[in-house]
N, C-alpha and C positions, 0 to 999 in steps of 0.2 A: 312307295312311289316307284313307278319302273324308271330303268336305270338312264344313265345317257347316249351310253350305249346302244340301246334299246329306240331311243330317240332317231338317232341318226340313223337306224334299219331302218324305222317308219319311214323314215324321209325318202327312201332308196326305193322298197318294198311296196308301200301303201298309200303313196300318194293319192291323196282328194279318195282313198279308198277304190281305187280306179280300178279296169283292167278285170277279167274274169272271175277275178281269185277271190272275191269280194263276196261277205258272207254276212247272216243276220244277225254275226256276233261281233262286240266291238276287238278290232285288230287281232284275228287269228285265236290261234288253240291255245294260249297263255291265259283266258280267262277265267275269274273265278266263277265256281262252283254256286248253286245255289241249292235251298231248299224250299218248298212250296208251303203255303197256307191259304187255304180256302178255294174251291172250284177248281179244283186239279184238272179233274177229266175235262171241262170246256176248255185247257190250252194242251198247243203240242206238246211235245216232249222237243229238248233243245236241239235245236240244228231242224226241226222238221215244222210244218205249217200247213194250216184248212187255209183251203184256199176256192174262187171261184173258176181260178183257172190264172192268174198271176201269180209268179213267183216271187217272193221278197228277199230284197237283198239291202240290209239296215248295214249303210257301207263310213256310220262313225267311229271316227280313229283311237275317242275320248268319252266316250260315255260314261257319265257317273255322277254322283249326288248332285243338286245346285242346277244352276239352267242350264239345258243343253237345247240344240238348236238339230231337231232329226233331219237326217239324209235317208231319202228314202230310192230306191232305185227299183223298176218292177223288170221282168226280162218273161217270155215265154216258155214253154217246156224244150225250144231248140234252144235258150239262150239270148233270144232277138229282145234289145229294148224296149217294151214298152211306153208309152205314155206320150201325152203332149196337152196345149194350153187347153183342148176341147174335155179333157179328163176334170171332174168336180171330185177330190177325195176330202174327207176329214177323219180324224183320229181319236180314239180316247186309250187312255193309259193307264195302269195298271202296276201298283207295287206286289207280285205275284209273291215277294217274302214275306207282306203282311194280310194282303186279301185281292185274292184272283177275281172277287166278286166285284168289288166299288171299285168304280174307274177314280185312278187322279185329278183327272178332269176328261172333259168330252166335249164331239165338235170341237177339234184344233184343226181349223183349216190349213192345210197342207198343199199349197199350192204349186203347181209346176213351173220349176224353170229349165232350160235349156243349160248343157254345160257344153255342149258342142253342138251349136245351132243343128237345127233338122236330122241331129245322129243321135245324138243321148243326153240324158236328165233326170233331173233329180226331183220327187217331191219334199217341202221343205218345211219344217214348220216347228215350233217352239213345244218344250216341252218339261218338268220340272220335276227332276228327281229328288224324293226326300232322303235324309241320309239314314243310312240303314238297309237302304234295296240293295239288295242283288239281281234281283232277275225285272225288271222290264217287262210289259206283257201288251202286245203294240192291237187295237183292233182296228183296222181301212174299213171303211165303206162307204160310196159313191157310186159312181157312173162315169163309162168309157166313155171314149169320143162318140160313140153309139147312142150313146144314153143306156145300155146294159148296165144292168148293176155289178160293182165289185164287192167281195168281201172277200177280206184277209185276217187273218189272228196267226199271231207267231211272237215269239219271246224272244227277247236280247241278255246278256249275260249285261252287267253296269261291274266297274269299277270300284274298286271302294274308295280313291282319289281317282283325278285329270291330274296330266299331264302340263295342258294348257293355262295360261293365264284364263281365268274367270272373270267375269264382269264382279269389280269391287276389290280388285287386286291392283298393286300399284305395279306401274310399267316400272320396267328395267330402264336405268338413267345411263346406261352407254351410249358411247359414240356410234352412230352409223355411215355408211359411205359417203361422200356428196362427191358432184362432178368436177369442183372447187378444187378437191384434194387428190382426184385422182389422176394422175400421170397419163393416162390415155383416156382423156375425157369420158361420157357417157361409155363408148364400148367398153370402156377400163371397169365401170360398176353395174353393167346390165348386159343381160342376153337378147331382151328384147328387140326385136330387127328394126324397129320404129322408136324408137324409146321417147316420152312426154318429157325434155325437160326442167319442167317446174316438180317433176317428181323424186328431184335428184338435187333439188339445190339446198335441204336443209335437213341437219343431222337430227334425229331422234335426242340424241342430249340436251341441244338448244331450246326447241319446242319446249320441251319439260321444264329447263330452267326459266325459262320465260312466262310459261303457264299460258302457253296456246295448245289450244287441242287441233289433234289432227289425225289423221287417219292412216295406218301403218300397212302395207302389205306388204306379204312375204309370196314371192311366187318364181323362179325358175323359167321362163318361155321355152328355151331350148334345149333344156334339160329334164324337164317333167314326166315321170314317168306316166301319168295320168292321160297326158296333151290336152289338160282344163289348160294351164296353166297359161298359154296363151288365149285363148279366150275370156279370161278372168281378166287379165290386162286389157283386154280390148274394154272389157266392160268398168275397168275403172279408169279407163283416159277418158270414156264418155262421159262419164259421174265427173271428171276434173271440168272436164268440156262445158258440162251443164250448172257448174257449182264454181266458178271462176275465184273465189274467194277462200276458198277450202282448200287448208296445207295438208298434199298428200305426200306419204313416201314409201318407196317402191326399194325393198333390198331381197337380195339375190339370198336365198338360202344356205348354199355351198362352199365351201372351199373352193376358191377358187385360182386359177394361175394364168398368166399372160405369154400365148405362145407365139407371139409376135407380130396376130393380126387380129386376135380377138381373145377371152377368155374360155375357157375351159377346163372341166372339174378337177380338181389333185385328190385324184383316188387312194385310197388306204390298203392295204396290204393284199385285203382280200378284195380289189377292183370293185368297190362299192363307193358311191360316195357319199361325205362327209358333211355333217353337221357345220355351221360356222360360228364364231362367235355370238353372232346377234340371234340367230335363230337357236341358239342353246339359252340366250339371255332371256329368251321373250318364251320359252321353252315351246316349241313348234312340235306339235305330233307328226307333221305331215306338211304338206305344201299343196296347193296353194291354201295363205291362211290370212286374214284379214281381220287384223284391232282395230277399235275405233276410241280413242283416249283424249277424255276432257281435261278441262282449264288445272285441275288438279292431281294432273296427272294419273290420274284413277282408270281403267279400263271400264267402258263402258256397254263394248258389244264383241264378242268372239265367236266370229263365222269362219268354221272351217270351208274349204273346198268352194262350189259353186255359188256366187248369188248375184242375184237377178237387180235388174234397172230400179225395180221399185224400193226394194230390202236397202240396198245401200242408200239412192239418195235420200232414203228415211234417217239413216244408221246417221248422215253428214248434218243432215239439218238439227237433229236431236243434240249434238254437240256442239251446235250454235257455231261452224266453220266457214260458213258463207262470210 
């Protein structure tokens, strides 16, 4: 397992996998190594990709055995984003450690959502690694907003563990912030300029001991190196909007300190910031990151980074929080 260390860079470095840097392997050059079997010559070699003229940038933090849930992000040969809701793509996948040739499965609809309305996005779509891969072997094809066809094929390195809580894992039973406790109310435990709330009145412990499910987010606004992270807010005060019934809760990923009019990060030695207790508890790759945890305290959905109106109020209703 990488370390915690390691964690809290994510969180500084890789946000929602955002930003340039963002490559078709999971979190940078620390990844393991693979070896092939079967249809070698039809994929690239790592770091490179056939393409029709998109470039793929597979921007998850946690890739590796068990469900994962792909982030897909397309950009042009300058770097300009790609993509939008007129784009139709779907996926088949590929354990390339045991056979380049039979996909995992095929058609996974991969649909687009915005992560920063009318600037950039992500295609999104479920995806189920057996244990044993190491390499991932991703094929697109679809139709642009043109109706031109895409095709893409390119390989991802996979983990041999996540990081993250998995759907089937039990939530961590600590306390989290409420506005209850905090000395300088909502600004005391959010960065959010608007903050909801009903997203702030009840600790993750309680919930648990109770056995109501509810829906966890971890996201940053004014601190996110990504700038999802407001956005993501925007789109779960809609989800609270439209699901009136549904305990949600909203905690800051960071260390945080109170400079007299609002908070802001308590950086570590090397002016980076810091992981915080909860988001070490619930072990966070990255930020923004969103559980969704039933009656039994069991996790039941882990989306990292962007998701869209429909993804979540799916995620709320399934855990029966209305």
């Amino acid at each position: 397992m990488r370390s915690a260390s390691f964690i809290a860079a994510l969180l500084l470095v890789a946000a929602c996998g955002g930003g340039s840097t963002a490559s078709p392997s999971p979190s940078g050059s620390g990844a393991p190594q693979s070896t092939r079997n079967g249809c070698i010559s039809e994929w690239p070699v790592a770091g490179k990709t056939t393409s029709s003229g998109p470039i793929p940038l597979l921007v998850n933090s946690d890739l590796a055995p068990g469900e994962n849930r792909l982030l897909l992000s397309l950009v042009d040969a300058g770097g300009f984003p790609l993509g939008g809701p007129g784009w139709k793509l779907s996926a088949e996948t590929f354990n390339l450690t045991a056979d380049g040739c039979t996909p995992l499965a095929t058609k996974i609809e991969i649909p687009f959502t915005w992560s920063i309305k009318e600037i950039r996005g992500f295609f999104i779509g479920p995806a189920e690694i057996p244990a044993g891969a190491k390499e991932l072997g991703l094929s697109i094809n679809g139709t642009d907003e043109t109706g031109a066809a895409v095709s893409i094929r390119f390989a991802a390195p996979v983990w041999p563990e996540g990081i993250a809580l998995r759907p089937g894992d039990a939530a961590p039973a600590g306390e989290t912030p409420t506005a209850a406790t905090s000395e300088h109310g909502l600004a005391g435990i959010s960065t959010d300029p608007s903050p909801l709330a009903r997203l702030y009145k009840y600790s993750a412990a309680d919930l648990l001991a109770a056995g109501t499910p509810f829906v966890m987010v971890f996201a940053s606004p004014a601190f996110c190196v990504s700038q999802a992270c407001g956005p993501t807010m925007d789109v779960v005060k809609a989800a609270a909007e439209r699901h009136p019934g549904a305990l949600i809760i909203h905690v800051e990923p960071y260390i945080m300190e109170w400079n007299g009019e609002r908070m802001i990060p308590t950086l570590d030695a090397n002016m980076r910031l810091q992981a915080n207790g909860a988001a070490s508890a619930w072990r966070l790759p990255v930020e923004p990151w969103i559980y969704t945890v039933d009656s039994n305290g069991i996790v039941i959905h882990s989306f990292e980074g962007v998701i869209g109106d429909a993804e979540l109020d799916a995620a709320i209703k399934e855990i029966d929080a209305d």
